[in-house]
NUNUMAR-489318 format. One line per 2 residues: number of its first residue (from 0); for each residue x, y, z of N, C-alpha, C. Coordinates in steps of 0.02 Angstrom, whole numbers. Layout:
REM residues N
NUM	X,Y,Z,X,Y,Z,X,Y,Z  ...
//
This chain:
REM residues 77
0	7643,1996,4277,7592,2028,4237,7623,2081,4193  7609,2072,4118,7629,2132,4096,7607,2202,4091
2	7636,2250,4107,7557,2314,4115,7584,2360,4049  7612,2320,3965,7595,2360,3938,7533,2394,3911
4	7544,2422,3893,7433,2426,3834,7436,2409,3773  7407,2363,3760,7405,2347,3682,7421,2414,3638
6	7448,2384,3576,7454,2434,3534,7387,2434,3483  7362,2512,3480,7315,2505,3425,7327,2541,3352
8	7320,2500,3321,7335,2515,3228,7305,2559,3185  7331,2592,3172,7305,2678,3140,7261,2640,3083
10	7200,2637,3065,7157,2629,3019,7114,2695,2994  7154,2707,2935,7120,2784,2899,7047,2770,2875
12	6996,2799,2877,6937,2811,2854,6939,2842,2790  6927,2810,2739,6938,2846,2687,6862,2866,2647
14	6879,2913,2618,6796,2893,2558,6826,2919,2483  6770,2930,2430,6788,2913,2401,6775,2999,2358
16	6832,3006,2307,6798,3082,2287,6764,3067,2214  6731,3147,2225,6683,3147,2171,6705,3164,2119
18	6708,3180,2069,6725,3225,1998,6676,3283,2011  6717,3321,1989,6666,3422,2015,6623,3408,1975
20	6605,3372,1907,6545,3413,1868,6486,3368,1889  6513,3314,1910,6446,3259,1962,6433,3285,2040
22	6448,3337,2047,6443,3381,2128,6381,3425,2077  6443,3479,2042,6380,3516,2009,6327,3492,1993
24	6305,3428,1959,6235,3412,1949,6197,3387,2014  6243,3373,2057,6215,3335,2134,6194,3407,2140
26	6216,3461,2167,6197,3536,2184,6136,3563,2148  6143,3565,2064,6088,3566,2024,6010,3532,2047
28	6041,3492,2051,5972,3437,2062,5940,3452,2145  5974,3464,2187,5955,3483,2259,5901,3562,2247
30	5947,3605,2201,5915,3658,2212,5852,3668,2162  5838,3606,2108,5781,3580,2065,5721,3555,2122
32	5739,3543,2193,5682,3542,2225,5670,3586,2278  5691,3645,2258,5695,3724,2316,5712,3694,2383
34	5789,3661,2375,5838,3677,2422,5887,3753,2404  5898,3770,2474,5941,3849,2459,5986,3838,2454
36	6038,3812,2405,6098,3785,2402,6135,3833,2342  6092,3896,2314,6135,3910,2249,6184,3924,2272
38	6232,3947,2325,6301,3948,2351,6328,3939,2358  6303,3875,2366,6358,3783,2344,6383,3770,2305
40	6316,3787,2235,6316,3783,2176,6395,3838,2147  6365,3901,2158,6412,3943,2130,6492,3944,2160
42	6491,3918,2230,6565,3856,2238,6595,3827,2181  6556,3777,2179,6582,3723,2152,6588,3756,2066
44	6536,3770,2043,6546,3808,1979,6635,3848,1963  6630,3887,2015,6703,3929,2024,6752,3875,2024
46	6765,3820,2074,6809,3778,2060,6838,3739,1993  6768,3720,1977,6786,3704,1902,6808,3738,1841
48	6785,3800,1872,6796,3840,1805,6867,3891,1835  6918,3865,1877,6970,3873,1886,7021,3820,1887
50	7081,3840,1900,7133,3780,1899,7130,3748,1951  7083,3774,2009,7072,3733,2049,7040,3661,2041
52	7011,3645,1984,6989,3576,1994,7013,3532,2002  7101,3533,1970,7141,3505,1963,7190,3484,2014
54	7177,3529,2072,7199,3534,2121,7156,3506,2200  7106,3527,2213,7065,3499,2241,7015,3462,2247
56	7017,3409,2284,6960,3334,2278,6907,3349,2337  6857,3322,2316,6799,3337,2332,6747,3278,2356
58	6691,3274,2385,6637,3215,2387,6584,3269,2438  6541,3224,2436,6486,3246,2471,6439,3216,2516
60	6420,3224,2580,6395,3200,2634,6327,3244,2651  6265,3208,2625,6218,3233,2635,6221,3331,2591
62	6207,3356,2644,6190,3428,2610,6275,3454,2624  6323,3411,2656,6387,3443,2639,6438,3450,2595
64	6482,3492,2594,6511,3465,2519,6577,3481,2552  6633,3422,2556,6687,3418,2585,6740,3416,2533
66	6815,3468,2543,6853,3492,2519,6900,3465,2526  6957,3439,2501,7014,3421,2519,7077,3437,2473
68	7156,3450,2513,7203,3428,2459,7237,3340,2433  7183,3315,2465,7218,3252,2474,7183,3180,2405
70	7195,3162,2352,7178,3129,2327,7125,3058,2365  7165,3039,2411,7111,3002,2442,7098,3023,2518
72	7046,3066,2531,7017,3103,2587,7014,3047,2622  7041,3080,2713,7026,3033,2781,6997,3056,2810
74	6921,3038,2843,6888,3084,2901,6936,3101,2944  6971,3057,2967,7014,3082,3033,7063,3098,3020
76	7092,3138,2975,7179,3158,2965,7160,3222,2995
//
């Protein structure tokens, strides 16, 4: 009998990022139906309107708004 353990194969979860000024209108539009999100808003505003946009990738999950340095974001890295 062999008693190794199978090997299991690293499969990254990826998704997909947003462009900041399609966050900003996603944010816009949330707080167009009195969600309290202007904080999000003024986030993401700051990002863009720094060199950070260029630098950090972005998407969004429900009311979250997830940050990354990584061009193509992994839930699990």
């Amino acid at each position: 009998m062999d008693s190794q353990k199978p090997t299991i194969k690293y499969k990254p979860q990826t998704a997909r990022v947003v462009p900041w000024q399609q966050i900003e209108v996603y944010y816009q539009d949330l707080i167009s139906h009195d969600l309290q999100l202007q904080s999000m808003l003024s986030l993401v505003q700051f990002i863009r309107n720094s060199n950070l946009e260029k630098k950090l990738f972005a998407y969004t999950s429900m009311h979250k708004l997830v940050v990354t340095i990584y061009e193509v974001p992994e839930w699990n890295r």
